[in-house]
C-alpha positions in Angstrom: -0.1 -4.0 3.3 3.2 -5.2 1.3 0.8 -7.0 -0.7 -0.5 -3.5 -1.5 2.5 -1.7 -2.0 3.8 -4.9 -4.1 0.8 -4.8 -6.2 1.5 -1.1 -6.5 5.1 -1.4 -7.9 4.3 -4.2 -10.1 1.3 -1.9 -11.9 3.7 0.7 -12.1 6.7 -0.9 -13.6 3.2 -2.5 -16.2 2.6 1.1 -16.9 6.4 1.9 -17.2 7.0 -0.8 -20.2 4.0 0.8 -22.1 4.5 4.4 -21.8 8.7 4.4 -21.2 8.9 3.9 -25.4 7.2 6.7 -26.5 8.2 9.0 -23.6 11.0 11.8 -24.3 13.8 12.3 -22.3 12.8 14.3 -19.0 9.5 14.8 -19.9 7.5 13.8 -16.8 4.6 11.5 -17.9 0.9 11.1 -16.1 0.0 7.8 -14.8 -2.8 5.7 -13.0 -4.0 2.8 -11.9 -6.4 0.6 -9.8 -5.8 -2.7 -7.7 -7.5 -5.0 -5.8 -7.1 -8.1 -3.5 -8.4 -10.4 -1.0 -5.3 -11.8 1.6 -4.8 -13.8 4.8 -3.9 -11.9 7.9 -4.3 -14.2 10.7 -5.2 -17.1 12.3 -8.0 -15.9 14.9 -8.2 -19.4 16.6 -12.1 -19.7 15.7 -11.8 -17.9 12.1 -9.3 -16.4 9.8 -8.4 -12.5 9.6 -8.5 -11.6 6.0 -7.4 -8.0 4.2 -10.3 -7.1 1.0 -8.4 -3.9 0.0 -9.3 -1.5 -3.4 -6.7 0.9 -4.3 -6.4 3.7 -6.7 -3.0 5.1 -8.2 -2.5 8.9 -9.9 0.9 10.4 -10.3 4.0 11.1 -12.6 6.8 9.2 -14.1 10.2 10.7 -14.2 12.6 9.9 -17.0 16.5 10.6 -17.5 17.9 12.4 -20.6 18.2 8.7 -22.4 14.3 8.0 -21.8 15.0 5.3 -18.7 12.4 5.9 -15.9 14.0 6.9 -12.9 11.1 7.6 -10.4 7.1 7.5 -10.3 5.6 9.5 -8.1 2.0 9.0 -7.3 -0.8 9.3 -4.5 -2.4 5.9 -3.1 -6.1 6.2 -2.3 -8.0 3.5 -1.2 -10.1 1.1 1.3 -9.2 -2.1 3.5 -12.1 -4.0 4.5 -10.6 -6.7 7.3 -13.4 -9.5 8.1 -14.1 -12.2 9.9 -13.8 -15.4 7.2 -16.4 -17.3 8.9 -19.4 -14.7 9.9 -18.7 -12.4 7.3 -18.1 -9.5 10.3 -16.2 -6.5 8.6 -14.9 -3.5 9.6 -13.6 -1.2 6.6 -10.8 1.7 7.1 -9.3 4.0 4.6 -5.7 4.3 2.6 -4.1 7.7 1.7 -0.7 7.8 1.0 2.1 9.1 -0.7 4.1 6.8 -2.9 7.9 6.9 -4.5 9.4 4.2 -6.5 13.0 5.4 -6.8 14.5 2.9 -9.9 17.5 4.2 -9.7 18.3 3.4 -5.7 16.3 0.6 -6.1 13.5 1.9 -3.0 9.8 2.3 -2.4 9.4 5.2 -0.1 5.7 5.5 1.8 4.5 8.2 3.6 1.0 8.8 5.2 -2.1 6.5 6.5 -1.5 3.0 5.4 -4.5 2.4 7.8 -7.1 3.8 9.1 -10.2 2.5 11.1 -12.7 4.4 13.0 -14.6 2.1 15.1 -17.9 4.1 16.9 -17.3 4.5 20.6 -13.8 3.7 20.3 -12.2 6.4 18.2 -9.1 5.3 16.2 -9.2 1.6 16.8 -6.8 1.0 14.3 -4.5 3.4 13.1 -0.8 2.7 11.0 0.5 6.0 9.7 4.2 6.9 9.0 6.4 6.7 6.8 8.5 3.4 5.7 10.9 2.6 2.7 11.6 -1.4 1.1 14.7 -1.6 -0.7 14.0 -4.0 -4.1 16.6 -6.6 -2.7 16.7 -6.2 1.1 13.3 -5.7 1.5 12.0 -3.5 4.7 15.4 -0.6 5.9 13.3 2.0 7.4 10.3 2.0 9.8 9.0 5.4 11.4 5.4 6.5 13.0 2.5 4.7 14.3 2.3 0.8 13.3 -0.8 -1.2 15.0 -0.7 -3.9 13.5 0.7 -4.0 9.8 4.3 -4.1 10.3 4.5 -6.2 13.5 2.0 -8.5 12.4 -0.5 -8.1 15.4 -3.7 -8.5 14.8 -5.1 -9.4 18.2 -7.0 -6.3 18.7 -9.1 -6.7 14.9 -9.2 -10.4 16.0 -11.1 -9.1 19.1 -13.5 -6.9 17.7 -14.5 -9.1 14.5 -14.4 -12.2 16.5 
């Protein structure tokens, strides 16, 4: 998941170098993106837990009367397919989120499902929704919702069902 939202700020401030020249001052601009990874979650004694997550990006950049970008603004749409590294066993859940990288307080503010996995029989095996903010330099300052697994790191349950 910070991998996501890491991947997500660094697209954006990608996007912000091209587009920040030739935007005027406090003229919102429209931007997108895509991302994609494959990252280690766990050691499942017998196999490894591993995160293959697709992401899309659509929002706005915000500039100040000089032309510095102060904000972007954007949805986060996507899938995280958590598998089993030695049988291949997957089970894939959904992203949708809303996304604020504040530049000027130095913050990336998320609010909404950073996880969602319906698992037949079972309902919502796996669901991390809420809202939670990462200052650039001290990293996590603000936790609130409904976190399985991604922000205390337990994965026992996805362990369990893929194992």
């Amino acid at each position: 998941m910070f991998a996501r939202t890491a991947t997500a700020v660094v697209l954006g401030l990608a996007v912000m170098l091209a587009v920040s020249a030739s935007a005027s001052a406090g003229t919102p601009v429209t931007t997108s993106g895509t991302g994609a990874g494959d990252v280690f979650l766990a050691d499942c004694g017998d196999f490894d837990l591993r995160d293959r997550f697709t992401f899309e990006e659509n929002g706005k950049m915000f500039f100040d009367d000089m032309g510095n970008l102060t904000r972007i603004v954007e949805h986060v749409g996507g899938s995280d397919t958590f598998y089993n590294s030695v049988t291949g066993t997957s089970v894939t859940g959904t992203i949708n989120s809303g996304e604020t990288v504040d530049f000027v307080n130095g913050t990336v503010t998320q609010n909404g499902t950073i996880g969602r996995i319906t698992v037949p029989g079972q309902g919502a095996f796996f669901f991390d929704v809420g809202k939670f903010i990462i200052d650039f330099e001290e990293g996590l300052v603000f936790v609130a919702g409904s976190h399985h697994a991604f922000l205390e790191e337990d994965y026992s349950r996805l362990c369990e069902l893929l194992g």
